[in-house]
C-alpha positions as CSV (number, residue, x, y, z in Angstrom):
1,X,5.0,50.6,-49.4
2,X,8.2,49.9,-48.6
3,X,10.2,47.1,-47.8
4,X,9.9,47.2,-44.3
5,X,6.7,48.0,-43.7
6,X,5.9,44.6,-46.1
7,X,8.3,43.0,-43.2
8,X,6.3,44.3,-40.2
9,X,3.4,43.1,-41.7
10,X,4.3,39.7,-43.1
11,X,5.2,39.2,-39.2
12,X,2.0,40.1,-37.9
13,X,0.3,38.2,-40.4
14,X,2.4,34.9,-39.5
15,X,1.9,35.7,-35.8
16,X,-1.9,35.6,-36.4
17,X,-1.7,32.6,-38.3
18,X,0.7,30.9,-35.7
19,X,-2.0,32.0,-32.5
20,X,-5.2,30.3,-34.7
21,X,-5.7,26.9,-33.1
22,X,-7.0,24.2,-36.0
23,X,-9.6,22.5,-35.9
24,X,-7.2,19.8,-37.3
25,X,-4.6,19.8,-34.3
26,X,-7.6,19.7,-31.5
27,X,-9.3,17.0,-33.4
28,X,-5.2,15.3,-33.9
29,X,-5.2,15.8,-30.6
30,X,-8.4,14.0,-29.2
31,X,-7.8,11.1,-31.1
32,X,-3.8,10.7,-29.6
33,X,-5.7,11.0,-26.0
34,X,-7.8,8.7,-26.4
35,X,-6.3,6.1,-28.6
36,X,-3.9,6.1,-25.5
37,X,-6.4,5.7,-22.6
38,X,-7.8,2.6,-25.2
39,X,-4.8,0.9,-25.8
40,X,-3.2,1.0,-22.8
41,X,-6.7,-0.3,-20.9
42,X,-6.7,-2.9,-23.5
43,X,-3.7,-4.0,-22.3
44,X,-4.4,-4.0,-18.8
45,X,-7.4,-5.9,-19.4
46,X,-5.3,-8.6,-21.0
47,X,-2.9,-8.9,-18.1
48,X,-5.6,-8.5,-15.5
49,X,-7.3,-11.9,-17.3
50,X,-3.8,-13.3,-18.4
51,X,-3.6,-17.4,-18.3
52,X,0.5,-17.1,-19.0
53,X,3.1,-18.3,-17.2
54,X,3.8,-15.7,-14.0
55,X,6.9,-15.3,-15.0
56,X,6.6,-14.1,-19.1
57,X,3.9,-11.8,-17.7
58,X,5.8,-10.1,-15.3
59,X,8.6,-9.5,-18.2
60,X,5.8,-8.5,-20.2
61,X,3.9,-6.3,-17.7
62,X,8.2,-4.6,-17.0
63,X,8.2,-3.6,-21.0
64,X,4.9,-2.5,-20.8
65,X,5.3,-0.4,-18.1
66,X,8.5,1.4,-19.8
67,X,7.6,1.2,-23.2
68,X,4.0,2.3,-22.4
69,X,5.3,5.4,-20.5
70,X,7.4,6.6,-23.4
71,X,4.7,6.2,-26.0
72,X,2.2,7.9,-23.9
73,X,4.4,10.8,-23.6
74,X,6.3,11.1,-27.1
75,X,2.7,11.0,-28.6
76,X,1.3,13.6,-26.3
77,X,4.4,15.8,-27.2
78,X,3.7,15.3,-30.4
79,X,0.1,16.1,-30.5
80,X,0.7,18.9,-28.5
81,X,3.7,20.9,-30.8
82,X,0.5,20.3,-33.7
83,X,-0.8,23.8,-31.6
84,X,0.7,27.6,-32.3
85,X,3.5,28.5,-30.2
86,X,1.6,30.2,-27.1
87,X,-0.5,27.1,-26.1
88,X,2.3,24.8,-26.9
89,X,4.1,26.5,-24.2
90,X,1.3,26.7,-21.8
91,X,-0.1,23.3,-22.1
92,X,3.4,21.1,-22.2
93,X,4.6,21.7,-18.7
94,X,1.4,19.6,-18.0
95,X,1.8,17.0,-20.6
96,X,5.1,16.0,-18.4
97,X,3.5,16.4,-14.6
98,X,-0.1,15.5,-15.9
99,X,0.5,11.9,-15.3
100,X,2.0,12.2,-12.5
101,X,-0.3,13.8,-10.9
102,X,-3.3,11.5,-12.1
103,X,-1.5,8.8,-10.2
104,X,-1.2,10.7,-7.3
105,X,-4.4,11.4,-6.8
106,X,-6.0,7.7,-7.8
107,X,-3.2,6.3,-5.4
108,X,-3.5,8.9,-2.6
109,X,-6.2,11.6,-2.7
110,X,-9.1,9.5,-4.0
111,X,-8.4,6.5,-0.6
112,X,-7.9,9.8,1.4
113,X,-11.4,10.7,0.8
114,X,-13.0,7.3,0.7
115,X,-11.5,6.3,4.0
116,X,-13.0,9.7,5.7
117,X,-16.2,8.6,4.4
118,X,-15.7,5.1,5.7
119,X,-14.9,6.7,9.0
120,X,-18.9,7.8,9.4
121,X,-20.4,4.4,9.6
122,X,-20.5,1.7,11.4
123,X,-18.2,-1.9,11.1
124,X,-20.0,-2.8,8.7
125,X,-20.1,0.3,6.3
126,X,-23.7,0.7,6.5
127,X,-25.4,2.4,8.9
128,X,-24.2,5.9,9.4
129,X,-23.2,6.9,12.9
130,X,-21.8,10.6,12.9
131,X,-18.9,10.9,14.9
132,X,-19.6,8.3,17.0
133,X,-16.1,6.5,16.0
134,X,-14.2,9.6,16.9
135,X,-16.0,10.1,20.2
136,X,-15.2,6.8,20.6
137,X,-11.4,6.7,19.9
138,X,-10.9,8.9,23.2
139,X,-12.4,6.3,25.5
140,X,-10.6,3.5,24.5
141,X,-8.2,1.9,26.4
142,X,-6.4,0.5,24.1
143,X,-6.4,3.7,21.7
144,X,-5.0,5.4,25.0
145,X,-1.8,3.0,25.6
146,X,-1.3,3.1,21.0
147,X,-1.1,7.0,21.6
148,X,0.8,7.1,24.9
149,X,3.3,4.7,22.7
150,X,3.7,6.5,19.8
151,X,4.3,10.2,21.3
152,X,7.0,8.1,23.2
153,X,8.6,7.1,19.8
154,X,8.0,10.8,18.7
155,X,9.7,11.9,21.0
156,X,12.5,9.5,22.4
157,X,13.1,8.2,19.0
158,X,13.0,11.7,17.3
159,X,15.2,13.5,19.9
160,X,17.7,10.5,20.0
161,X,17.8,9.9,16.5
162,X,18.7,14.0,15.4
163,X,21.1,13.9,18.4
164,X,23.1,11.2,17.8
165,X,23.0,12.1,13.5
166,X,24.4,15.7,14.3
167,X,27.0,14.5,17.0
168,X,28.3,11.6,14.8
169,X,28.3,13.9,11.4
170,X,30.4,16.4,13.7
171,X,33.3,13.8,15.0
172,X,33.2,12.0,11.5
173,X,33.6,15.2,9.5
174,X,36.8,15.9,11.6
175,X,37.9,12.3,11.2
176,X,40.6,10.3,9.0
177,X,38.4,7.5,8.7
178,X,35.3,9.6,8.0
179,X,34.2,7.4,5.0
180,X,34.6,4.4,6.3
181,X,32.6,5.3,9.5
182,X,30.3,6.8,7.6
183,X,29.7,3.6,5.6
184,X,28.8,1.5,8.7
185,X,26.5,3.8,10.3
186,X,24.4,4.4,7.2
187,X,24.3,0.7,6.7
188,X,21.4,-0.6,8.1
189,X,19.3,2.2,5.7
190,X,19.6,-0.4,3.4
191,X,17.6,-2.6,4.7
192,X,13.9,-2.1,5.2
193,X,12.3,-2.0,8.9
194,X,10.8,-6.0,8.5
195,X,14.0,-7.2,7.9
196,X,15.2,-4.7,11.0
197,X,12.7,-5.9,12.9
198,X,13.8,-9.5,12.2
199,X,17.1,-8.8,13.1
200,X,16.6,-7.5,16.5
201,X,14.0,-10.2,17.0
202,X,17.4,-12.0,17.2
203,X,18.8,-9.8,19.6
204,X,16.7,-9.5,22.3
205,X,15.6,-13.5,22.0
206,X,14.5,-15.0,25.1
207,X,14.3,-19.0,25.9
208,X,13.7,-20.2,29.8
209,X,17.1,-22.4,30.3
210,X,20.4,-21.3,30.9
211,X,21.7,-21.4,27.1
212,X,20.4,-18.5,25.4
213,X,21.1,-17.7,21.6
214,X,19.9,-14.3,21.6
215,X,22.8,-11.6,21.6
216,X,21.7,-9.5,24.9
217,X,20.6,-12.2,26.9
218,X,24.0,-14.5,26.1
219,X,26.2,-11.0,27.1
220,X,23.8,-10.8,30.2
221,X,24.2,-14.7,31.3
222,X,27.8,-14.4,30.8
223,X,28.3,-11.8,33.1
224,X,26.2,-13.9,35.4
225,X,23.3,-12.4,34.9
226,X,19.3,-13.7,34.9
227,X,18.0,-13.5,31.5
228,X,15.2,-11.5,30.3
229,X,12.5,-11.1,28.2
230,X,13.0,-7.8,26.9
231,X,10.1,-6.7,24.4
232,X,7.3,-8.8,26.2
233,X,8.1,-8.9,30.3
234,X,9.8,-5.7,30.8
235,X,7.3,-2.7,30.8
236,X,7.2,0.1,30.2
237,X,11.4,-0.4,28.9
238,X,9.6,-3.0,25.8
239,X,8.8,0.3,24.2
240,X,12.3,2.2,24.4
241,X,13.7,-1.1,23.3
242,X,11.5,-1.4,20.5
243,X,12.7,2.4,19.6
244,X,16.7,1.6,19.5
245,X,15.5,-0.4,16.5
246,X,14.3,3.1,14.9
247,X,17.6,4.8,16.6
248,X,19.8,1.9,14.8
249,X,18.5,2.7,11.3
250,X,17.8,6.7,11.1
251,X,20.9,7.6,12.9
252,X,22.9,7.0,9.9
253,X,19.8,9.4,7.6
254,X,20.0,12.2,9.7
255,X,24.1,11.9,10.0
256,X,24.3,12.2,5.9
257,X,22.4,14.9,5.7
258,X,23.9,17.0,8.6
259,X,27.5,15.9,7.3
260,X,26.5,17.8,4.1
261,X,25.1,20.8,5.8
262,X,28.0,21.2,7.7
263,X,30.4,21.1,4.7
264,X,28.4,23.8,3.5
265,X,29.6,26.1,6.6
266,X,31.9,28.9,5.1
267,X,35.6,28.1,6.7
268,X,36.3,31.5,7.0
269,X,33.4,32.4,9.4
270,X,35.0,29.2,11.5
271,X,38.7,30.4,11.3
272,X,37.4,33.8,11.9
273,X,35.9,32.4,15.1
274,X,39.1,30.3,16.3
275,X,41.4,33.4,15.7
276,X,38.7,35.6,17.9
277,X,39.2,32.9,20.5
278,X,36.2,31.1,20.2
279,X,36.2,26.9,21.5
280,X,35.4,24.4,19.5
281,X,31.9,24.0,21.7
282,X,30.7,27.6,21.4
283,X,31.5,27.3,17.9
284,X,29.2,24.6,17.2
285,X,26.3,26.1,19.3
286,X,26.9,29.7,18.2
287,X,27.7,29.4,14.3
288,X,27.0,25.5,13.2
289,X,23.7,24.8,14.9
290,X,22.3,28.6,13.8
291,X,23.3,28.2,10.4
292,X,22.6,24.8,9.6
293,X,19.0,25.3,12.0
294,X,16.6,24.6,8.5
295,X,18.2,20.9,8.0
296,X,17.7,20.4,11.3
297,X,14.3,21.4,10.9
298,X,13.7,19.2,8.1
299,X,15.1,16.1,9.4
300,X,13.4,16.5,12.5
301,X,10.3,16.2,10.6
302,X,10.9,13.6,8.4
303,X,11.8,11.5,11.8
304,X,8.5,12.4,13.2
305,X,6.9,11.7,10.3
306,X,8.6,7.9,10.1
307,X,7.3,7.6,14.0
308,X,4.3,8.6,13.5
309,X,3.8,5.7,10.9
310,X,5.6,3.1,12.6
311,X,3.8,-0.3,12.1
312,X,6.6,-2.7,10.8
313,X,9.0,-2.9,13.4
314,X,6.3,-3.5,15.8
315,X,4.3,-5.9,14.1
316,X,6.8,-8.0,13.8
317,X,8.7,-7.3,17.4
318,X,5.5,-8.3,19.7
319,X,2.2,-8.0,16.6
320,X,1.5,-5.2,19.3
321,X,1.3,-7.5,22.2
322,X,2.6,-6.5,25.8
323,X,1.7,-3.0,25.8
324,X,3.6,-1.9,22.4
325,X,0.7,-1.4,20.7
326,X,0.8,2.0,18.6
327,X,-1.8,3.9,16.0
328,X,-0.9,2.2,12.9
329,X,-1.2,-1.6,14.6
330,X,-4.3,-1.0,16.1
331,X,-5.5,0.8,12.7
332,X,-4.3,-3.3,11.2
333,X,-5.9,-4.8,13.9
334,X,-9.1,-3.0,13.2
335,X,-10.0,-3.3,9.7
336,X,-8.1,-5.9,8.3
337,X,-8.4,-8.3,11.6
338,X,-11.7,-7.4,13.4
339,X,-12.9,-5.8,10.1
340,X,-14.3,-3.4,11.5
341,X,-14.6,-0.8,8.8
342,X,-15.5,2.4,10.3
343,X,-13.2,2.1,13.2
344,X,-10.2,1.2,11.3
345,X,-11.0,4.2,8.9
346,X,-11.3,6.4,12.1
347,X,-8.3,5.6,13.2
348,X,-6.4,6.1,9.2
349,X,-8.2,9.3,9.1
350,X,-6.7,10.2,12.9
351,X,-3.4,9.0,11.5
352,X,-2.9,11.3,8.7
353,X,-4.4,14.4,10.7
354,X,-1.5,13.8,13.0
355,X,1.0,13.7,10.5
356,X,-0.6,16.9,8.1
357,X,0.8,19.3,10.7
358,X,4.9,18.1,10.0
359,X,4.1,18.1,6.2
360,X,3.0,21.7,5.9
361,X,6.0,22.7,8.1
362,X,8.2,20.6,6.0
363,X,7.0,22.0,2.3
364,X,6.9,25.6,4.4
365,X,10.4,25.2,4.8
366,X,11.2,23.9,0.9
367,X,9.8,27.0,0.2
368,X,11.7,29.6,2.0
369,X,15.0,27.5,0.9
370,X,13.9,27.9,-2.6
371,X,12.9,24.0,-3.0
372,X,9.9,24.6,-4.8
């Protein structure tokens, strides 16, 4: 035999040996999953009945939550390379995104489900009554005015928010001061739509008298004008004014983003145009607004997506008072306020339905631009 042949099959001997799985590395195995799910309840447990000061067992619960994370995956990772090559390759992909998508499904999928159930029976999540709560969804009043209200701030606040994003990212991009202005507009992203919504409460402030405090109504007196009550007395302009608060904050979102798809437009297609003659207008309708069409796309949808939700800025603008109310109030209102269960879970499940359709298109559009 020669010494090659002795090669070819010391190879094929070690690649059998290396494809056996032991019984040692599934037992090794076993043991790491569990011993985590133990310890790591264990010390849940512990926190859950913890007589500590608040404050030592929110540092604890911080080094828990990092430390735990890394020992739960260095010890899967090390269970797992205990395996021959081909199911070491196969299984740690999901040793990484296994977690992950555990949580996912505890946080999101599993209250998905359980509130569709909910949305079968009655207030008090006893008796079942069909689809008696989505029969009954379409002869509400006040379900009526919450929908009317929210396809305005689809809409409105959508349209307004995309248009003044790409017409801001356009002037800023040709700008000296671009970061600067940039910087101001994507400000108030910083701050979350409660504290928004406390902001503006400031704004529009109304008090019978002639001194006024809030901003509009002092502009409007000093140009001798009556003061007004603008979220609760004017209708149906509460709404629109309600929606300048979304305008104020996603303007400076949707600018970013079309800033940097507009940078991404080849200058020689542009100076190509220019030299051909072209203005500056049909340029941006004929070559921008075709090429950089997917971002559009995908911000529109992420702006519907926000409107669709909307619950803080309204809650605490008017609590839904005066005709504001939308979906995601009257969902509040219902089971947390009325506790009407099955309702409330009627109106969740109505929620999400609405906003499936602009998910799929969004991860539709990841995928033909190689997101995922």
């Amino acid at each position: 035999m020669s010494a090659q042949t002795k090669l070819i099959e010391g190879a094929n001997i070690g690649a059998q040996a290396n494809r056996r799985i032991s019984l040692k590395a599934v037992l090794l195995s076993l043991v790491v999953l569990l011993a985590n799910i133990v310890v790591n309840g264990l010390i849940f447990l512990f926190f859950r009945d913890s007589t500590l000061n608040p404050l030592v067992t929110a540092i604890l619960a911080v080094l828990w939550g990092v430390l735990g994370v890394y020992l739960i995956y260095y010890t899967l990772t090390w269970a797992v390379e205990q395996y021959p090559d081909h199911i070491r390759r196969r299984v740690l992909p999901f040793i990484f995104i296994g977690p992950a998508v555990l949580i996912l499904g505890w946080l999101l999928i599993l209250p998905a489900l359980r509130t569709l159930y909910l949305s079968f029976f009655d207030a008090s999540s006893e008796k079942f009554v069909g689809l008696s709560n989505y029969a009954a969804i379409f002869s509400d009043h006040l379900m009526a005015t919450a929908l009317r209200n929210n396809l305005l701030w689809v809409f409105v606040g959508t349209l307004t928010c995309v248009t003044f994003g790409l017409l801001i990212a356009i002037l800023a991009d040709r700008s000296s001061y671009e970061k600067i202005a940039k910087s101001i507009i994507f400000m108030p992203m910083a701050i979350s739509f409660v504290a928004a919504g406390v902001i503006w409460k400031f704004v529009y402030y109304y008090q019978p008298g002639d001194e006024q405090i809030g901003f509009l109504n002092a502009i409007v007196t000093f140009f001798g004008g009556e003061p007004q009550a603008w979220t609760s007395m004017i209708q149906p302009w509460n709404n629109f004014f309600l929606i300048v608060i979304l305008i104020w904050m996603q303007t400076g979102f949707a600018m970013v983003i079309f800033s940097a798809a507009i940078k991404g437009v080849p200058e020689d297609i542009l100076e190509a145009a220019r030299v051909d003659g072209a203005t500056e207008i049909k340029i941006f309708f004929s070559i921008m607004i075709p090429y950089i069409s997917t971002t559009i796309l995908t911000v529109t949808t992420t702006i519907i997506v926000f409107t669709l939700k909307i619950f803080d800025v309204v809650m605490v603008m008017t609590g839904g008072q005066y005709d504001t109310e939308v979906v995601a109030t009257q969902f509040y209102r219902q089971f947390f306020m009325y506790r009407n269960f099955g309702y409330g879970s009627t109106l969740a499940i109505v929620l999400l339905i609405a906003v499936l359709p602009v998910i799929i298109i969004n991860l539709r559009q990841f995928r033909k631009q190689g997101g995922f």
